[in-house]
C-alpha positions as CSV (number, residue, x, y, z in Angstrom):
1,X,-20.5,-88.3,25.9
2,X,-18.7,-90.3,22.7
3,X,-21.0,-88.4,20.8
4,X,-19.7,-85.1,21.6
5,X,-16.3,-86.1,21.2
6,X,-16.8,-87.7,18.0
7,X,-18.6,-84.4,16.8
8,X,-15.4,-82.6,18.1
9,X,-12.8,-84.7,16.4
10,X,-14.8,-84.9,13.2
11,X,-14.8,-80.9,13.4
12,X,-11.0,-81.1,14.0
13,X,-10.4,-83.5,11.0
14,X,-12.6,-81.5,8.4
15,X,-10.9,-78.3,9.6
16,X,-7.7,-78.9,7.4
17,X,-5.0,-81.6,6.7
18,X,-1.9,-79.9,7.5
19,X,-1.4,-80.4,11.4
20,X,-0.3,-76.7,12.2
21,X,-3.2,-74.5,12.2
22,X,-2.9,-71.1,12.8
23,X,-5.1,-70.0,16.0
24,X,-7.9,-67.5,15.5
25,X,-7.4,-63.8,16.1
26,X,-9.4,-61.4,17.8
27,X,-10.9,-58.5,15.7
28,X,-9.3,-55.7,16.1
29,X,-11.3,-52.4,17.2
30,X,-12.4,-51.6,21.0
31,X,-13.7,-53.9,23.6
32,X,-15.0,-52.0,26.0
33,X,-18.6,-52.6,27.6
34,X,-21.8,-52.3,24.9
35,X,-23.5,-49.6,27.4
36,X,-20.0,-47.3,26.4
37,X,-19.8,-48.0,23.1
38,X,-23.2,-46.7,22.7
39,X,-22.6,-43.3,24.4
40,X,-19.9,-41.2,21.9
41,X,-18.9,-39.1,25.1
42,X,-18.9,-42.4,27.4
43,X,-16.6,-44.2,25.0
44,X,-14.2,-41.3,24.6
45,X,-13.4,-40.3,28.5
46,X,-13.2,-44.4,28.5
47,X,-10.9,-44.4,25.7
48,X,-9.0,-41.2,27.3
49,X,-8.8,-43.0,31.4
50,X,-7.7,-46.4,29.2
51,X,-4.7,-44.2,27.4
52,X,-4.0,-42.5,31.2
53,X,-3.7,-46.0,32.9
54,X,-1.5,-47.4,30.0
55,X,0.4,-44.3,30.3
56,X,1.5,-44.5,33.3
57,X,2.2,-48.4,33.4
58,X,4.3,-47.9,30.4
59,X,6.2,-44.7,32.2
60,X,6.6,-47.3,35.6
61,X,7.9,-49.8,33.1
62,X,10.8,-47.1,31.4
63,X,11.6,-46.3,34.7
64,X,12.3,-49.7,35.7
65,X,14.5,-50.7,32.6
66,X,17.6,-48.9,34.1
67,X,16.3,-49.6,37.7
68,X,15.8,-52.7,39.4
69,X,12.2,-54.2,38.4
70,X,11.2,-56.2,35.2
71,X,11.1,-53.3,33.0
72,X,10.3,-54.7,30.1
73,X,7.6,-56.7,31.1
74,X,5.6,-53.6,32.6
75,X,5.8,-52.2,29.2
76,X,4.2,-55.0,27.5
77,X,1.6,-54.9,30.4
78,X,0.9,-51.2,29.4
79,X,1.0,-51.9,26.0
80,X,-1.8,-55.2,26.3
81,X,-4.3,-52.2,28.7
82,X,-3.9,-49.9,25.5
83,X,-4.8,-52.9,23.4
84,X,-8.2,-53.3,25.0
85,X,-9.2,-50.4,23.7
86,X,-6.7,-49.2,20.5
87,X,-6.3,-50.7,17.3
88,X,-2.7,-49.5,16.6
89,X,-1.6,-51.0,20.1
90,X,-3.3,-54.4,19.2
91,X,-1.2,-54.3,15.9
92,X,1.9,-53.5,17.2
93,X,1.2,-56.5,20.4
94,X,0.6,-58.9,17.3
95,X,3.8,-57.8,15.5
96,X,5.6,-58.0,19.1
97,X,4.1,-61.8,19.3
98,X,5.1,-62.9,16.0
99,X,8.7,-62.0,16.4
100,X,9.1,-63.4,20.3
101,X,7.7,-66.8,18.6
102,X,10.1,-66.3,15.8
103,X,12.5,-65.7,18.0
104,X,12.1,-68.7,20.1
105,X,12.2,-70.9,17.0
106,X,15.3,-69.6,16.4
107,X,16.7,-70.5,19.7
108,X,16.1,-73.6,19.8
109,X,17.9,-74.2,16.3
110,X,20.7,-76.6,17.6
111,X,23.3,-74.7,15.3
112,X,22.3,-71.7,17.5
113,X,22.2,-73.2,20.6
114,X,25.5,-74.5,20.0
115,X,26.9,-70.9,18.9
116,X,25.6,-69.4,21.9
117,X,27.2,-72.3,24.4
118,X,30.8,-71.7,22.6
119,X,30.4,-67.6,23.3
120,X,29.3,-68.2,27.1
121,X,31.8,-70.6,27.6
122,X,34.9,-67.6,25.6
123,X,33.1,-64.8,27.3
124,X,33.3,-67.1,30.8
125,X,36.7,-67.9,30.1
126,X,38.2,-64.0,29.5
127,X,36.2,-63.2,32.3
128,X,38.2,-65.7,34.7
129,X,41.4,-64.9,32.9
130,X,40.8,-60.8,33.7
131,X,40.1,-61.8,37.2
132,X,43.4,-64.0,37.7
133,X,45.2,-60.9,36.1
134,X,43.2,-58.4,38.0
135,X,43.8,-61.1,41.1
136,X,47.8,-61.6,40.8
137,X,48.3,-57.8,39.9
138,X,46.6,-56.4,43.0
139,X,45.6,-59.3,44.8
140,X,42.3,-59.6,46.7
141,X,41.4,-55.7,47.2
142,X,38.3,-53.6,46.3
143,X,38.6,-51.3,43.3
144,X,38.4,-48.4,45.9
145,X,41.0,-49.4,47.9
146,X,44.0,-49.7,45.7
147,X,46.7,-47.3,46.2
148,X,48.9,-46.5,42.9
């Protein structure tokens, strides 16, 4: 059992010096089943029922964005059952990956944390002062109910 972790870490060590390596990515191209692949007219209604499916996840998932449901993350899902099978979806899912890390990185940049704490707390602080306004000026009415 030492053996085989020495074997690992040894693999680890020669792999490169610098700490942050980059994890592997999958080839790009098709992964359907070999039986499909092999069969031109197999692999194309596949490809076609794998477009459909993705379709119409990404369609639920535009409908959702101004309806209630998590819009954006249906899309994604759509977009990851068109990457099983399409090499322009896998690029763009890659592209979409690189920038949410990025993105994240960013966020977490104390000078950016702090910049987006100071505009919640202004934002939070006009909102209160509108309602106090909105509060003395009509007191506490519905919007539907206030006679001019």
């Amino acid at each position: 059992m030492h053996a085989e972790s020495d074997e690992r870490a040894g693999q680890s060590a020669a792999g490169g010096g610098s700490g942050a390596e980059q994890p592997e990515e999958t080839p790009l191209g098709s992964r359907a089943p070999e039986f499909i692949k092999a069969r031109r007219t197999l692999h194309l209604s596949w490809q076609v029922g794998v477009f459909i499916v993705g379709l119409a996840v990404v369609g639920a998932g535009i409908v959702m964005l101004p309806l209630p449901g998590p819009g954006w993350l249906v899309i994604f899902a759509g977009m990851a059952i068109w990457a099983t099978e399409f090499v322009w979806a896998q690029l763009v899912l890659r592209w979409t990956k690189r920038k949410v890390t990025e993105a994240a990185q960013r966020a977490l940049d104390p000078k950016v944390r702090r910049r987006n704490l100071v505009l919640t707390t202004i934002g939070l602080v006009i909102t209160a002062v509108l309602l106090g306004v909105y509060l003395w000026k009509f007191g506490f009415v519905m919007p539907w109910k206030i006679d001019r």
